[in-house]
N, C-alpha and C positions, 0 to 999 in steps of 0.2 A: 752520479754526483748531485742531479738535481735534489733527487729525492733524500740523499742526506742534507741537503741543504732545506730543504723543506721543514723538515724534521729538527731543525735547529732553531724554528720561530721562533719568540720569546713569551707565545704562551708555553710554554713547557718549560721553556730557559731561564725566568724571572718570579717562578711563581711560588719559590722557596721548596719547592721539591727536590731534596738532597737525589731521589733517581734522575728528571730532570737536568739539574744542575750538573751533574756526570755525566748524564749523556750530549752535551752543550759541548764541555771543556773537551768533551775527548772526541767530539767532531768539528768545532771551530778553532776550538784552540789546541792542536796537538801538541805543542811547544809550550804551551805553559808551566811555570815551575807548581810544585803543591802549594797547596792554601795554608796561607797563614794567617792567625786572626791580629786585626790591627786595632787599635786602641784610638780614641776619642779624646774628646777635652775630659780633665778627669778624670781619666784613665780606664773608664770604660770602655771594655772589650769590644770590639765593632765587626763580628763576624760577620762573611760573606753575607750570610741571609740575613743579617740584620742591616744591612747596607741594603740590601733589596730590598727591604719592607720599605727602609726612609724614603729609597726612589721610588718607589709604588705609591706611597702616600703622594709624596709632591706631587705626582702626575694625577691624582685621582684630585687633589686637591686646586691644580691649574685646569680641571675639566671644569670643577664643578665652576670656579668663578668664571671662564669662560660659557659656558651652559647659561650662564645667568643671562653674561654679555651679549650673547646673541639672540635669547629669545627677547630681548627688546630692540632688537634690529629689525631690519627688512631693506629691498629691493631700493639701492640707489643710484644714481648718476649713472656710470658704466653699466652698471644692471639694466636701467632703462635701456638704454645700446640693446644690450641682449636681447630682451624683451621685443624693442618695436622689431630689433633685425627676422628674429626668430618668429615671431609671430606675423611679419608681411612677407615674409618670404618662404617660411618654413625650412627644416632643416635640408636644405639642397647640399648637392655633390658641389655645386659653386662654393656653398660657404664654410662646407668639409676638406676642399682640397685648394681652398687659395685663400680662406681667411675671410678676415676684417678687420679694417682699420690698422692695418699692418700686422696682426697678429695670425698665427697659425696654430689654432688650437682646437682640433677635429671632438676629442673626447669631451673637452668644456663644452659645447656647443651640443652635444649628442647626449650628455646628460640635463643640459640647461634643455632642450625637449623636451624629456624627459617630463620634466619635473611640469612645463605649460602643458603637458598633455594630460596630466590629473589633475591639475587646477594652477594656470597663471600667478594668479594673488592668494597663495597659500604657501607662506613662506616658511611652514615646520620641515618641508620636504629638505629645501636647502640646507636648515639651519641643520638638521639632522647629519647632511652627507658633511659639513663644514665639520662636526663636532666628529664622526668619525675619521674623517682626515687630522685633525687634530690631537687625536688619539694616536692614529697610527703613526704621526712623526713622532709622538711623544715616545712612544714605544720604541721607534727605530734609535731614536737617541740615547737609549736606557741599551740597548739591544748592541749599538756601536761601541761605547762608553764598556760593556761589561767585558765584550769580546777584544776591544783594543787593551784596555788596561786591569782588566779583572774587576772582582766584586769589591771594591777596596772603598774607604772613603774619602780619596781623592775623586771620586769618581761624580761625586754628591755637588760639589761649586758650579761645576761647569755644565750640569744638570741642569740646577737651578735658573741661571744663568740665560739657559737657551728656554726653559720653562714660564719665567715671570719678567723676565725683559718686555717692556711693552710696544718693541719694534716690529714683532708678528702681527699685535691686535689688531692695526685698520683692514690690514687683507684679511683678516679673518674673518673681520666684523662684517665684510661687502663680498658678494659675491660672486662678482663678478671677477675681482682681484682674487678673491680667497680659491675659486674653482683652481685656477689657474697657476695659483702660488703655494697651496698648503701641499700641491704633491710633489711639489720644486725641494719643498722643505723636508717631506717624507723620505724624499730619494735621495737627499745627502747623507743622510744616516743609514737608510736601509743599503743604498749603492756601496758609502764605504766600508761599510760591514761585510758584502761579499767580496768586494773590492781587497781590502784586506787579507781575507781567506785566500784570495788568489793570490796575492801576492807571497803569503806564508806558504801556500801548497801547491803551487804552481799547476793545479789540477785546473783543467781549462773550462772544465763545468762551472766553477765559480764565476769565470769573466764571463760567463754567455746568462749565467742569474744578474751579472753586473749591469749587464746591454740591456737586458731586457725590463730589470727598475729604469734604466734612464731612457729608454725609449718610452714606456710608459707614460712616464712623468712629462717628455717631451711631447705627447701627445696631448697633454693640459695644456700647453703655454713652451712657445721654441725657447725661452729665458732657460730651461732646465740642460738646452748645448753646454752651458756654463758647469754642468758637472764635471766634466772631463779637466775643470781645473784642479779641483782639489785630489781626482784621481793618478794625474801627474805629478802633483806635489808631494803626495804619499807615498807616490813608488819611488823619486827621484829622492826625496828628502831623508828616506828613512829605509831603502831597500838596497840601496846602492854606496859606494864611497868613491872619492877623490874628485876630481874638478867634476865639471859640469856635463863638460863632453863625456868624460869617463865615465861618466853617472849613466850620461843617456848611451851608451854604446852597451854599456852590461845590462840597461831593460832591455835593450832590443834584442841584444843575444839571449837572454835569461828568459824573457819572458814573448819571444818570436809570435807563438800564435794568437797574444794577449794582443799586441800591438798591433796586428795587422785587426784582429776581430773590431778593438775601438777606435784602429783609424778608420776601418769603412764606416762605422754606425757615424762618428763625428761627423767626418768629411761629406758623406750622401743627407746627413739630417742639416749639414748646412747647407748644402746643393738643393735641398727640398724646397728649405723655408726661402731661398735667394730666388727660386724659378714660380715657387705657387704662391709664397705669404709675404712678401717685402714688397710686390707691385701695391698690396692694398693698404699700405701705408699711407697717411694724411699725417706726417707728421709736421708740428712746425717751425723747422727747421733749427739750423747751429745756431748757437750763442755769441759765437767767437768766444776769440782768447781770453776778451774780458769778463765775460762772461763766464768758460767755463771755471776761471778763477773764482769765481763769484759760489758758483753751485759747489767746487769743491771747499771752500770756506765754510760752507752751512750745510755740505755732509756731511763732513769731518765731524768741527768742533759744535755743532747745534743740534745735529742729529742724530748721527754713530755713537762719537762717544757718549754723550749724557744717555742716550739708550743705553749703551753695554753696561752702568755703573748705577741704571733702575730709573735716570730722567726716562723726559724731561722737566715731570713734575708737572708741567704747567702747557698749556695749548690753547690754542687760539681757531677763532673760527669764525671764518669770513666768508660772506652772501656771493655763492655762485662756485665755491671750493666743494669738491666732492668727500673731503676729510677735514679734520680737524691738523692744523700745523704745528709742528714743536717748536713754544718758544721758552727755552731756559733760562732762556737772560743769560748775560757775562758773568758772574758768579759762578753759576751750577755749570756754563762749559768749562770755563778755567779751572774749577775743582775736576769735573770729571777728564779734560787732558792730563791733569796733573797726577790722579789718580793710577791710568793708564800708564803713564811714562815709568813712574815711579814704580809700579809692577813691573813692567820692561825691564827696567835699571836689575832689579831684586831678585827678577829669573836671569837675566844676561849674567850677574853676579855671583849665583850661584849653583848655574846649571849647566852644563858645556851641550854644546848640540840644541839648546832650546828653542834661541829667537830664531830659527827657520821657520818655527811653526805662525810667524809672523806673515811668510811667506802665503799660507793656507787665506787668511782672511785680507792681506793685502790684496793680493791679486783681484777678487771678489770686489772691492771696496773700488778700484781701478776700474775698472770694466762698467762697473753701476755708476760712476761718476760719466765716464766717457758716454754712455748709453743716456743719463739726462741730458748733459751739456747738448749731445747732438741729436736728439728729438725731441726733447718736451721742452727743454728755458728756453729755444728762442721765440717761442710763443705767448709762454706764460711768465715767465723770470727766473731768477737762481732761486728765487724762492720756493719754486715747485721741490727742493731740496730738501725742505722741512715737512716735506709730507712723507710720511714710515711707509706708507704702500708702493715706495720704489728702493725700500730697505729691506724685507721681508728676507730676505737671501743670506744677510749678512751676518742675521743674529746666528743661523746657525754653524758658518764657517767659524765666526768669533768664538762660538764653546767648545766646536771642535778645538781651534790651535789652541785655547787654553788649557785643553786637557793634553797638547801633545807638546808644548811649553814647558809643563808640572808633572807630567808621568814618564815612567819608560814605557814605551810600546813593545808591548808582546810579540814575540816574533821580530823583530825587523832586523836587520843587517848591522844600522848603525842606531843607536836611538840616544836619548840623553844622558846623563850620570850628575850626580851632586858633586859638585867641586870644593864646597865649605856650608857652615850650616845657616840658614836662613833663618833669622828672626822673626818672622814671618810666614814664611812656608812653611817651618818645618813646629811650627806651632800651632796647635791641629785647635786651641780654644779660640785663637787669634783669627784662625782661615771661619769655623762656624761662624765666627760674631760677624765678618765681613762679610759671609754669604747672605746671611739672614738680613743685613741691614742692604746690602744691595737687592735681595729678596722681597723686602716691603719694600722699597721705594718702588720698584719695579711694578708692584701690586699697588702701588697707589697711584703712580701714573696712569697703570690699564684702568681702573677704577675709573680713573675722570676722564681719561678720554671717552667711557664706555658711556658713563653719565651724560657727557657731547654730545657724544652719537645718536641716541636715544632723544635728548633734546630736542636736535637739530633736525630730526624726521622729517623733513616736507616732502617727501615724495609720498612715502604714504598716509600722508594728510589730503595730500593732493587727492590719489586715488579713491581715497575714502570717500573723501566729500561727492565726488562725481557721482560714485557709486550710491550715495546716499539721498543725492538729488534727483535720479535716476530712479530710485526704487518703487515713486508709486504713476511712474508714466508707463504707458499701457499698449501705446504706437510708439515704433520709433520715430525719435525727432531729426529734422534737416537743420544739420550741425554744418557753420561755416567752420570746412579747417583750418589748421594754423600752428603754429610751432606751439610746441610746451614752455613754460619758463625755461629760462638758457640753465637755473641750478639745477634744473631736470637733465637735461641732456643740451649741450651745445650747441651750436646755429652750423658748426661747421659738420655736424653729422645731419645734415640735410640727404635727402626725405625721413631720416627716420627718428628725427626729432618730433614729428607731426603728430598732432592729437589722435586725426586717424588712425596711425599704424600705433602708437604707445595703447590706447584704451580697444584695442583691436578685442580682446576678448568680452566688449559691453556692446559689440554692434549690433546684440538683438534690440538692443534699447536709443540705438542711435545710426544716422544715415548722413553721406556727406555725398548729396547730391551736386550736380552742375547747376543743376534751375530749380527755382523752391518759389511757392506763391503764397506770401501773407508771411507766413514764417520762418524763420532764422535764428535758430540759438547758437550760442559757443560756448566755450571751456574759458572761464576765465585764469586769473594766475592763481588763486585760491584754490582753483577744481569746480567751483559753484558753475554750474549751466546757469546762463540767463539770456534774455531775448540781445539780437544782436540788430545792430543796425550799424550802416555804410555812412562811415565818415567822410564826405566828401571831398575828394582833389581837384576833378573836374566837374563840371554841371555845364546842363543842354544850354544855346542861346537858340536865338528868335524867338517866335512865335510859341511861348511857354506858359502854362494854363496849368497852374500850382493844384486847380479843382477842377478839370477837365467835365464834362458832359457828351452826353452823345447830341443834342442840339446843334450845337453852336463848338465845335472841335477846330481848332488850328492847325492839329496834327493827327489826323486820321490817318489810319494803318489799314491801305487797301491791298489789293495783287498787284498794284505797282507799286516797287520799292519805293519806300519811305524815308530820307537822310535825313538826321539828327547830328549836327554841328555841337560840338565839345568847345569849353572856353582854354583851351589846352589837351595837348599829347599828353598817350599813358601807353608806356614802354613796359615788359613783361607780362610775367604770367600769375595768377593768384589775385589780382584787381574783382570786385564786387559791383554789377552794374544795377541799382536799383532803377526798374520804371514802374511809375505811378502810370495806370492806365484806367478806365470805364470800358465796360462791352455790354453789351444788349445781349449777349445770346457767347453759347461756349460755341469755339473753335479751336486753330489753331495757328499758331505766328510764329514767323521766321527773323531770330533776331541776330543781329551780322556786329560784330569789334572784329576790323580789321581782317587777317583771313580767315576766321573761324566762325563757322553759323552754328545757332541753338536753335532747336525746333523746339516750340514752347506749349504749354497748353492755353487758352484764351475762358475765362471764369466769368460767368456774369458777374457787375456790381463793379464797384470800386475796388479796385485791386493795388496789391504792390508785387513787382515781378524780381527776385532776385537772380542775375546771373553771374557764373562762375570764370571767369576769363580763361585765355588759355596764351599759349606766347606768343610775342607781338606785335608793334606798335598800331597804336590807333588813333584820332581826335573826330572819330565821326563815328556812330550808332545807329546800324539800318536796321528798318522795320519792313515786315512786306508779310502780307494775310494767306493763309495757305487753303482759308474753308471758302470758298465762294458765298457772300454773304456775312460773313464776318468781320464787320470793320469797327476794330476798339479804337479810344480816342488814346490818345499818350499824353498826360498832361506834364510830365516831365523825366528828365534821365541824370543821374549823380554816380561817379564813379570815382570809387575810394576802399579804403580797408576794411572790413569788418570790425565792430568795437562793440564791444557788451554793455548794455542800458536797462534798467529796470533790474527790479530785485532777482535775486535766484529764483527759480522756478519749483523749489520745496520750501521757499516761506510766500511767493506770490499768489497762491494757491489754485495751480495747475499750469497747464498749457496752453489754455485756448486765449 
């Protein structure tokens, strides 16, 4: 069965080969009635393979604007995650079998390697697998769409639909979201398409092609569990009759070894991700009640619908947000609910069996609401609502139930009938003008958010820049570390917010030592390197000699320890201790914050000594000489942040 299933891809299925095309219908679809050709606006004949060409165009034509959209992308926010995690830790069995950040997503992670192991900062690799994933949903939804309801040009709306909506773009655009989401999106198509077969042929090789697309896909991103809803809805909706229970008692009898195969794959991939991938969760936290009213207010009417009808036209984009947010204004949502409703009204009207297929994208839309409300708004607000990169899921359940609203499905038990004639539906110039106009808008939304995106680049502005101030230094330099901008990566992904582990692939050109003498550069918010100096919190009292000498010293550092009094405690770790010191001759000094000693080196001349704290409380700075004969003067101690001073280091001209 596999191998007829194989054999049914839709490069052979789609690609207007009338042998092809027969060998499809008479393995997928063995119930299907003969072909008839159906007519257009105009009256133009619309045969099967000319309905394939129109879907092969759109698809070829949503790569290429997509192609465009992402080769002027690159690696942001969430990607940075990837990046520092991947690259300070490498890909370990820890971060394959328990996650990050509450996600569980072995194969995103095993390919984001991948891609750092030919080059970090060479973003054609991603953009490449994005555009083939891309592909491949586009195809499963051409591939579900032909098998469910034949090659007809009803088939062409809801194409479209799931094609140029610009609810997919942000995950697309990022890849960190897109790794993880585009095969969420491939597997609803490609799953209900075997899913389907199984249900018309009860052959059990289809359900185990079914497991194995959703296991797949589960192995990007655990969000793809959520397939099993529309695989329930399909078989309960459209495979079975009479109440509910009755429904589900004839799958279980009808379809016994079906049910048992996708309750274990369900039930053990939610046991997986509950025992290895929800410990590493940082999420932060419920909304409440008002709250989640808040988030469903602005998935609903600001962001679903104006999505599904080609919004939101318009987005907005604010310093420290990893997307652009959709904001439509009250106009374009009340037009696109109204638009909606008013379809509802027109299929409930005059289609019997239709609005269940409501049931397909409801449920989806429930679940994605409960799923912000209770991890992401109570941290960020219901606003995090208007961002499409926690919509991704929804465009494609929405073209599915619209194609199972407006057709009869092939094969099923119960499926829809026209009850009277629709002014509307059943006007094939009327349905064209309203695809095409929810088709450009859709297209002009992606358009500007893609324009945003591209804009809005500071991550690899950032990167550049380092990279570029970087390129004519020869040693590497001792870099104080320190977080990235927070619109880089968050404070609350500590350590792997740190310049350290983010610029991990430039360490031949940079070092983040404990003790550093004379010199200290950092990364500022720009990306520019430039010389750093300790902004003071505390500073030494008594006896303190701003110009110390070896003559006449206050504070000579012999083999008996030396205390240096702070005008105030400094609690943690990450504190920057500058001392200004003179020595006659190199040795070596032992310098003490609290319980932590540095073995330092001792330089002739006037020197500045930087050290790195570690955790701890302190208000006193010991000194004590470790060379017999080595005794530097200290003319003073300041203990504070590191902060960037002096021009960058590729227009200051050099290092020294």
């Amino acid at each position: 069965m596999i191998r007829q299933t194989v054999a049914a891809i839709p490069g052979e299925v789609c690609n207007g080969s009338q042998t092809a095309v027969r060998h499809f219908v008479l393995v997928s679809l063995p119930h299907s009635p003969p072909r008839e050709a159906a007519t257009v606006a105009g009256g133009m004949s619309a045969t099967p393979g000319k309905v394939v060409a129109a879907a092969l165009a759109m698809i070829v034509a949503q790569l290429a604007f997509r192609a465009w959209a992402v080769s002027g992308a690159w690696y942001r926010f969430d990607d940075a995650n990837f990046m520092s995690k991947l690259m300070s830790d490498g890909l370990s069995a820890d971060l394959i079998f328990h996650g990050f950040a509450g996600h569980l997503m072995p194969g995103a992670f095993a390919l984001t390697a991948y891609n750092f192991g030919l080059d970090p900062y060479q973003w054609a690799y991603p953009a490449i697998e994005l555009m083939v994933l891309q592909a491949l949903a586009d195809l499963g939804a051409l591939v579900f769409l032909c098998s469910a309801f034949g090659r007809r040009p009803g088939i062409l709306p809801p194409l479209a639909l799931f094609l140029f909506s610009s609810i997919s773009l942000p995950a697309f655009l990022s890849w960190g979201p897109g790794i993880t989401q585009l095969p969420f999106l491939a597997a609803i198509f490609w799953g209900g398409w075997a899913h389907l077969n199984y249900l018309r042929t009860r052959r059990f090789g289809w359900a185990l092609l079914t497991m194995l697309i959703t296991l797949s896909a589960i192995a990007f991103g655990e969000k793809a569990m959520l397939l099993f809803w529309p695989y329930a809805v399909l078989a309960l909706g459209w495979f079975a009759t009479g109440d509910i229970l009755t429904r589900m008692r004839t799958i279980v009898v009808r379809y016994l070894p079906g049910v048992l195969l996708y309750g274990v794959v369900s039930i053990g991939s939610a046991a997986a991700y509950l025992v290895l991938g929800a410990g590493s969760s940082k999420a932060s936290g419920s909304s409440g009640a008002d709250g989640f009213a808040q988030v469903t207010q602005r998935f609903l009417f600001d962001s679903w619908a104006p999505g599904a009808v080609g919004g939101p036209l318009r987005w907005t984009w604010l310093e420290g947000n990893s997307s652009g947010w959709a904001e439509p204004g009250a106009v374009v949502s009340v037009l696109a609910v109204a638009v909606l409703a008013l379809l509802t009204y027109e299929v409930g009207r005059t289609r019997s069996r239709a609005l269940r297929a409501w049931w397909l994208v409801g449920g989806i839309l429930v679940i994605d609401i409960g799923l912000i409300a209770g991890i992401r708004a109570g941290g960020v607000g219901p606003d995090i609502a208007l961002s499409f990169r926690y919509l991704t899921d929804t465009i494609a359940v929405t073209a599915m139930a619209l194609a199972l609203a407006t057709l009869s499905l092939r094969g099923a038990v119960e499926t829809l009938a026209p009850t009277r004639t629709s002014p509307f539906l059943d006007a094939p110039r009327k349905v064209a003008i309203a695809t095409a106009v929810v088709a450009g808008l859709g297209l002009f939304s992606s358009y500007s958010y893609a324009e945003g995106w591209h804009d809005d680049d500071n991550t690899r502005r950032y990167v550049d820049t380092v990279r570029g101030d970087l390129a004519g230094v020869d040693e590497p330099l001792p870099m104080a570390d320190g977080p990235v901008p927070s619109w880089m990566i968050w404070g609350a992904s500590h350590p792997y917010n740190q310049v350290s582990r983010v610029l991990r692939p430039l360490s031949e050109k940079m070092t983040f030592p404990q003790v550093s003498t004379d010199h200290l550069y950092m990364v500022d918010d720009e990306g520019h390197i430039r010389p750093a100096a300790v902004d003071p919190d505390r500073r030494s009292v008594g006896a303190v000699d701003p110009t110390p000498n070896l003559d006449q010293c206050a504070l000579r550092v012999r083999q008996t320890p030396l205390s240096v009094s702070l005008d105030g405690g400094v609690d943690g770790a990450g504190w920057w201790i500058r001392v200004a010191y003179v020595a006659g001759d190199a040795g070596r000094m032992r310098v003490t914050a609290g319980d932590h000693s540095y073995d330092v080196d001792v330089e002739p001349g006037f020197r500045s000594l930087y050290v790195r704290t570690g955790e701890g409380r302190f208000d006193t700075v010991g000194f004590q000489s470790l060379t017999p004969g080595s005794r530097p003067c200290v003319g003073g101690v300041e203990v504070g942040k590191a902060a960037p001073f002096g021009d960058p280091i590729s227009t200051s001209g050099g290092t020294g």
